[in-house]
Steps between C-alpha positions, in 0.01 A plus 500: 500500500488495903846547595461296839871358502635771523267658755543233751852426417406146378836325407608547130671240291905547510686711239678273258746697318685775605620693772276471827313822528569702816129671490171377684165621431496661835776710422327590170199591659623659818703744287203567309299553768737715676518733130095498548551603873702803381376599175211337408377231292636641210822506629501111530589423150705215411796718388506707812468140659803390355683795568468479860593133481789586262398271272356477111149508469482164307643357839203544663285286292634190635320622819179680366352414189374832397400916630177346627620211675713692724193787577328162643831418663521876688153508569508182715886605674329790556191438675645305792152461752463689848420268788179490531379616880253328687140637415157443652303475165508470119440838501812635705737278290366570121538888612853394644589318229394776263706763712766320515544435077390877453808592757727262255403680174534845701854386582578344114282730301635288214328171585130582388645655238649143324246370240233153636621222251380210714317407873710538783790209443791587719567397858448856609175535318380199593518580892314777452248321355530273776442763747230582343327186501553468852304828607260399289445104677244598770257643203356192355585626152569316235861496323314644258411805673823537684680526195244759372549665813885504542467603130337805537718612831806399283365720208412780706826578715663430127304743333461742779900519552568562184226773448645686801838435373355708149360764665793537713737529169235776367497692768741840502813395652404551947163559429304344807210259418207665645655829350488317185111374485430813697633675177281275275184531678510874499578456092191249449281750715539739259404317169220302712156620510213313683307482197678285349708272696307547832630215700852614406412847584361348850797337584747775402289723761564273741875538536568167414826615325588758744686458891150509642389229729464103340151462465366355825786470706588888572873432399696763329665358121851474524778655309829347379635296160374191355591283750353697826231506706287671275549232201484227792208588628321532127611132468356346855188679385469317248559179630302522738209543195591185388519316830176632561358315198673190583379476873125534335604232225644287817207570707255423227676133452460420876103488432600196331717366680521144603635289790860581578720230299273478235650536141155538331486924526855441284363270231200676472659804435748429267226338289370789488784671407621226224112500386409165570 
């Protein structure tokens, strides 16, 4: 059931009976939030809610119908939008963009961490989406393809966040990063032999685990938790894979591409898409 009432505070019909309650839905889910901010998302239970509150649990159902409706609820407080700074191309604002949500889950490791029930519905959510959108107007893209693209970005600083948050949790407690995958390459090197995982073998050779320079840009790795440099820099890298493949996707579409104005390039492809 999509929950938008409550996520855009749409009015309610008055209580009838009873006392007038004292709570609001943002004071149920800023508490929650805050308890998320602090502990976790598993310290935003509806009890712990409550308690913080001072009220009984059942009180809160009059402002959240269930657990799941108020993770929907944080998620959306919680992912209030940067401004988004003036940028020469599509390109500069979808890597922007993408910073910018990967610096949000780096600051509320929680947030990637609460479980997709639905598209983006909230106010928040939705002006994300709407930046998106707008980087992605001078393409000539279809909506189609935007929400493909914005997709994919969405599901990669998602699923890259919370993979650095994992191995950031596995790792001995100060252990640095590239001490960490320096510490696993030297382990794979010595259970893999050329003969039979050569390309592995090949790349472990190469340092590509180790402090060494980046490949092709002479830098030296750098060291630090989950949310340094070093685990910063793994993520613009690849970003910029993917923005690679959309500027040839982009730049492939332009072939086609007819008068300025025209709405054709749009219907055309989203036949396509729908399989008309």
């Amino acid at each position: 059931m999509w929950t938008g009432g409550a996520l855009w505070r749409l009015p309610t019909s008055p209580q009838r009976r009873g006392r007038k309650s004292e709570l609001t839905v943002d004071a149920v889910v800023g508490a929650a939030v805050d308890l998320a901010d602090s502990g976790g998302l598993e310290a935003a239970t509806l009890t712990k809610v409550a308690a913080e509150l001072n009220v009984t649990p059942m009180s809160l159902y009059r402002h959240v119908g269930s657990k799941q409706e108020l993770l929907q609820l944080m998620m959306d407080a919680a992912s209030e939008p940067v401004a988004a700074a003036e940028v020469p191309s599509w390109r500069e604002g979808l890597h922007l963009w993408a910073r910018d949500l990967w610096t949000l889950y780096r600051q509320r490791p929680w947030l990637p961490r609460v479980p997709i029930y639905r598209a983006p519905s909230g106010p928040h959510q939705i002006a994300w989406l709407e930046r998106g959108f707008t980087c992605l107007a001078s393409t000539g893209l279809g909506w189609r393809q935007q929400l493909a693209a914005l997709n994919l970005l969405s599901g990669y600083v998602r699923q890259t966040a919370l993979l650095q948050g994992e191995l950031e949790e596995g790792r001995d407690g100060g252990q640095a990063l590239a001490d960490s995958e320096r510490e696993y390459g030297a382990a794979l090197n010595r259970v893999v032999s050329e003969e039979d995982f050569p390309r592995t073998a090949e790349m472990l050779s190469a340092d590509s685990l180790g402090t060494g320079p980046a490949e092709g840009d002479g830098t030296t790795r750098q060291e630090g938790p989950a949310d340094s440099p070093g685990a910063d820099r793994d993520f613009v890298e690849g970003l910029e894979v993917i923005l690679d493949g959309l500027a040839t996707r982009i730049a492939h579409d332009d072939d086609f591409q007819p008068a300025k104005g025209s709405n054709e390039l749009t219907r055309i492809r989203d036949n396509e898409h729908l399989g008309r």
